[in-house]
N, C-alpha and C positions, 0 to 999 in steps of 0.2 A: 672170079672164083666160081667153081661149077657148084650148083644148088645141093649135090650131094656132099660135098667136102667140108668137114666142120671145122667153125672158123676159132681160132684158140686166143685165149688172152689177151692184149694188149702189151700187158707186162711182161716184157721180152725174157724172164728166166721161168716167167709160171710156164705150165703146160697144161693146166683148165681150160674146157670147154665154158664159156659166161653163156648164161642164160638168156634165151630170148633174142633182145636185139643188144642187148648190150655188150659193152664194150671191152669192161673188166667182168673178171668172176667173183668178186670180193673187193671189201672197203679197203685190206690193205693193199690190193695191187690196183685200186684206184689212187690211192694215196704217194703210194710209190710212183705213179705214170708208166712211160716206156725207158724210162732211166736203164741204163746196163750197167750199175755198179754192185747190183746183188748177182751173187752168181748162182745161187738159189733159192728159190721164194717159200716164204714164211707166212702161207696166207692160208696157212691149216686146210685145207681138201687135202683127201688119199691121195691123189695123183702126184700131188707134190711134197710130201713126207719122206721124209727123209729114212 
């Protein structure tokens, strides 16, 4: 991945940018993992409100 491209969630339905080095952008799509049975995520940031 080129250094400019921002790397987005883990949690295959979010579409949050996670902070820093991390992985997830919040505890629920830590929680949830890379599971693909939500089909949209409920981890409260704007980006992903419904």
């Amino acid at each position: 991945m080129a250094k400019d491209q921002t790397k987005k969630c883990a949690h295959l339905p979010c579409v949050c940018v996670p902070a820093n080095d991390e992985k997830y952008c919040s505890q629920h799509c830590k929680d949830a993992g890379s599971e693909e049975a939500e089909i949209a995520c409920d981890c409260g940031h704007p980006a992903c409100a419904k």
